[in-house]
Each structure stands twice: as C-alpha cells, then as structure tokens.
C-alpha positions in Angstrom: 24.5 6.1 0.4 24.6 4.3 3.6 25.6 5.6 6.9 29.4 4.6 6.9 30.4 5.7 3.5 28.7 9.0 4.2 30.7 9.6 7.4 33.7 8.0 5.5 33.0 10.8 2.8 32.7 13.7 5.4 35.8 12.5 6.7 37.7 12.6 3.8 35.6 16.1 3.3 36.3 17.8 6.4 40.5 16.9 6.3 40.3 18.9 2.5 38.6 21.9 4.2 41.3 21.9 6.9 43.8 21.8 4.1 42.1 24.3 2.0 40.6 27.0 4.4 41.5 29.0 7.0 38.9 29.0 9.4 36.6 31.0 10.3 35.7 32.4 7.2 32.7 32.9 5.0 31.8 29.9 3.2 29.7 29.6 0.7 27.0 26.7 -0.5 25.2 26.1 -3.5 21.9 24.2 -3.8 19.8 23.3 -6.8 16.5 22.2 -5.4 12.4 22.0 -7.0 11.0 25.5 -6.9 8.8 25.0 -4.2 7.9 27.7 -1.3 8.4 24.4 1.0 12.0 23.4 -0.1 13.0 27.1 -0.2 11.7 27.4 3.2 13.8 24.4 4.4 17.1 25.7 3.1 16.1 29.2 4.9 15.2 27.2 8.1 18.6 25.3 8.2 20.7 28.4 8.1 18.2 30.6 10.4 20.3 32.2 13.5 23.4 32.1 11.0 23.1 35.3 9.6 23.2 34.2 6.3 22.9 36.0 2.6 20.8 34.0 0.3 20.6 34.7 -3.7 18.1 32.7 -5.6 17.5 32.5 -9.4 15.2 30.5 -10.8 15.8 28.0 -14.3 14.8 29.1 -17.1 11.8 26.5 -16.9 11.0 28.1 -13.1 10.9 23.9 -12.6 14.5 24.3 -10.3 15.7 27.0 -8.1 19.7 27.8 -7.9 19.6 28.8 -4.0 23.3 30.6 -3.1 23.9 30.8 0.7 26.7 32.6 2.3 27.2 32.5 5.8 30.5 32.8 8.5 31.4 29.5 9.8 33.9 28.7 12.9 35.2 25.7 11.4 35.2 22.3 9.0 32.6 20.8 11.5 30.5 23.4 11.0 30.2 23.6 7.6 29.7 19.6 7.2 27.3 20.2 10.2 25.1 22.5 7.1 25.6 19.9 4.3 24.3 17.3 6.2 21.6 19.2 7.6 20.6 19.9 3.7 21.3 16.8 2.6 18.0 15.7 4.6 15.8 17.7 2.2 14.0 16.2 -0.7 15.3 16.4 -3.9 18.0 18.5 -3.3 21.2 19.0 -5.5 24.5 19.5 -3.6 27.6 21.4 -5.4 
C-alpha cells in the first residue's frame, strides 16, 4: 500500500477510535507473526518503556506465533503511532 492510502487509512482509523474509545485506556493489539526469536524481539522492542503485558501462544505447527499486547495508551495517535511502528516488521499479521 502506498504512502497516501495508508495515511488515508489511519485517518479514517484514528476518527473510529475517537468515536469508539474513551481515551486513555488500555488498548489492546493482536499480532500473528513467524516464530522467530528476532520478530518476537521486535514486537517487545516497539512497546519497550510502555509497560506492556504480552501473551504469546504458538500454532499448532509452532510455524506462527499469536503475540497479544496490552498496554495504556493516551490517545488515537498513540495507538496508530504502535500499528505503524509494527507494521514495519516482516511478515507480520495485523488484527
């Protein structure tokens, strides 16, 4: 996706989480990424300094990782500020 539908789509995103949420709250992201200590690692180094709870669980196959992150966010910027922070990382699945 280039540039300006991807701002165009965290534009739309961000005016649904300021309909939806009362900020600040606990938010919660889900990630399915490769089970790899390296992509793992990433997701923990995004949300380092947040405070954040992780739960992983691995497929059945152990080929995919389900990583569960909950953290406090202030507001919608900050919570498009981690999806597009994660959205840099190989291979990874966005729910």
């Amino acid at each position: 996706m280039d540039n300006q539908k991807m701002d165009e789509f965290y534009a739309k995103f961000k005016e649904r989480l300021d309909d939806t949420t009362e900020f600040p709250s606990k938010f919660i992201y889900k990630f399915i990424i490769p089970t790899t200590h390296k992509g793992i690692a990433e997701v923990h180094r995004i949300f380092d300094g947040a405070d954040p709870q992780f739960q992983l669980k691995e497929s059945r196959t152990g080929k995919y990782t389900s990583v569960t992150v909950t953290v406090f966010v202030i507001d919608a910027d900050q919570v498009i500020h981690y999806y597009r922070e994660a959205a840099s990382i190989q291979d990874i699945i966005m729910l």
